[in-house]
N, C-alpha and C positions, 0 to 999 in steps of 0.2 A: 576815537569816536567823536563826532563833533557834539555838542551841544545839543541840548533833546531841546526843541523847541514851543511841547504842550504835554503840560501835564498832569493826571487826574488827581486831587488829594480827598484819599479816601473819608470824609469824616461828614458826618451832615450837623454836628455843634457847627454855628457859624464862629463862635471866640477862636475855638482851634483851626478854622480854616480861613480866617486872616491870620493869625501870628505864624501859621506855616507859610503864607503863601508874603508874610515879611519876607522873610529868612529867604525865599527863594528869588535868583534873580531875575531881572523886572522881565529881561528877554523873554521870560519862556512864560506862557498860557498856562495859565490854573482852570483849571474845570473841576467843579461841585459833582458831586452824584446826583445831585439834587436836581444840577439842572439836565442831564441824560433821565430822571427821572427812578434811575438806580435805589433800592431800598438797601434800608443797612443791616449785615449779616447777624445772626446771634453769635454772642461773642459767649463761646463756650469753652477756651484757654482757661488755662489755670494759673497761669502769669502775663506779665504786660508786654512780653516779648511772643510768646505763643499768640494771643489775643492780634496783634500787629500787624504779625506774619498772617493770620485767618483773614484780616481784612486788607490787608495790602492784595493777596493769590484772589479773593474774591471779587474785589473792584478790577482787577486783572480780567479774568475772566471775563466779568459782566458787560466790561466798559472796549477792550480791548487796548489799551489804550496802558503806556507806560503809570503805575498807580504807588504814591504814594501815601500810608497809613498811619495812625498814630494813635498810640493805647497809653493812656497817662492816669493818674492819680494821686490821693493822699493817702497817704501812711500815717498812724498816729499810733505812738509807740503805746499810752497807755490803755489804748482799746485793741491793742494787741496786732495792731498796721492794719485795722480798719479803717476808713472802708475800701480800702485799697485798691485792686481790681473793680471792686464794686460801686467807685465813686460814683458816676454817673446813673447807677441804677439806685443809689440811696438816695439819691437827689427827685427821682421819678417815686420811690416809696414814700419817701415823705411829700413829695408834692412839689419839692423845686429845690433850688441848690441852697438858697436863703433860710428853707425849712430844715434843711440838713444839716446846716452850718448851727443851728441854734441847738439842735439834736446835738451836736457832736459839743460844741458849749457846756451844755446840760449833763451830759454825762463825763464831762471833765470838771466840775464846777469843785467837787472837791479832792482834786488828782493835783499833786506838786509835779508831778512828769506832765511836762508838756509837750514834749521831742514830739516832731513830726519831720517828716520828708516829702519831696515831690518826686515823684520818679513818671519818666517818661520812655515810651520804646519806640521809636521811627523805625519801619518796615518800605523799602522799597523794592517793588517787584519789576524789574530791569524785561524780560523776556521770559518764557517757559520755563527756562532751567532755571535762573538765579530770583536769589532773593536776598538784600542786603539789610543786615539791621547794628543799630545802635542805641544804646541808653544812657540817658544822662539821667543825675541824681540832684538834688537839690536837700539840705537839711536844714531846719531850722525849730522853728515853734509856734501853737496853737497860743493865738492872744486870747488877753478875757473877754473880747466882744468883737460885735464885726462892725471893722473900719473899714471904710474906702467904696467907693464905688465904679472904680475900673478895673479893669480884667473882665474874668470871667468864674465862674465856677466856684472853688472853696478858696479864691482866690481874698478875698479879705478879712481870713481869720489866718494866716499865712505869712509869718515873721522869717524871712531867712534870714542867717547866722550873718551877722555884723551889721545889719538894718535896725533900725528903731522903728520901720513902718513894714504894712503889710503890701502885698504885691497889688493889694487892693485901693492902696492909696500913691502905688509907681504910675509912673506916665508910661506909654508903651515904651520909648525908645530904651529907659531907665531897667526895664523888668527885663525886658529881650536880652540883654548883656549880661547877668545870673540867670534866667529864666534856664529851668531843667529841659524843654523843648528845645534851647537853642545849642546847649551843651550838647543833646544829642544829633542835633541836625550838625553842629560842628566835625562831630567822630564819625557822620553818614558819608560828609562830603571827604573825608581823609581815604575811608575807604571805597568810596566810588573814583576817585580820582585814582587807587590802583589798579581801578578796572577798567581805567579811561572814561569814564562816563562823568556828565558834569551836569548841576545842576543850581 
């Protein structure tokens, strides 16, 4: 199969649809939902691979259009891998990602476990029949304040394992090379390449 020349990525966070549309190569046409005017599905999964798949079949659908999706989060071992699934909607509860991240500070303020992880699910929906996914994981730890002001998200309270900084104070090129989105976009393009399909 040659080379898919455009392609939808399901997400309307702009931070996640620049770092996917890094990772993809330059050939091929990224289209937003946003700009088809597409809204985004409720995401009623109960894990980040379910959740994916809901939005990959759905942008599918709406757009017609080859769609790729992405359902990612924080895990924090001592709130139990809160808010995990629910990242982005704790971000909208308390009022923004920076209120959250204080939220999630606040109720670690006196926890010695600081284990957290990123975990990411890449969903892409090739035709009717298939649907290919992958997940990359990322582990590290919740610092005691928020450093940095690049990335996105809960991205600057976010120490991964062998770093002194948070992803929040990585440059992009720096963060994409551990980044748990790139891990899984790495394991997506392994197995679309035995489906011939390239991206």
């Amino acid at each position: 199969m040659k080379k898919n020349k455009i392609i939808l990525i399901g997400t309307h966070n702009n931070g996640k649809f620049k770092e996917i549309s890094y990772l993809i190569s330059k050939d091929i046409k990224k289209v937003s939902p946003k700009t088809l005017k597409i809204k985004a599905p409720k995401e009623t999964g109960k894990t980040f691979q379910s959740n994916s798949e809901l939005k990959a079949n759905y942008f599918y659908i709406k757009s017609k259009m080859i769609s790729l999706s992405d359902d990612s989060g924080l895990e924090v071992s001592a709130l139990n891998n809160r808010p995990g699934i629910f990242s982005a909607r704790w971000a909208k509860k308390y009022g923004n990602f920076y209120k959250a991240m204080k939220v999630i500070l606040s109720k670690l303020s006196k926890s010695k476990n600081r284990k957290a992880k990123f975990i990411c699910s890449l969903s892409i929906k090739i035709n009717k029949k298939k649907i290919i996914t992958a997940i990359g994981k990322v582990n590290g730890k919740i610092s005691k304040n928020i450093i940095g002001n690049k990335g996105f998200g809960y991205d600057p309270i976010f120490i991964p394992i062998g770093y002194k900084i948070s992803y929040g104070q990585m440059s992009r090129t720096q963060k994409m090379k551990i980044d748990h989105r790139n891990i899984a976009f790495k394991k997506l393009k392994k197995k679309l390449k035995s489906n011939k399909f390239f991206i």
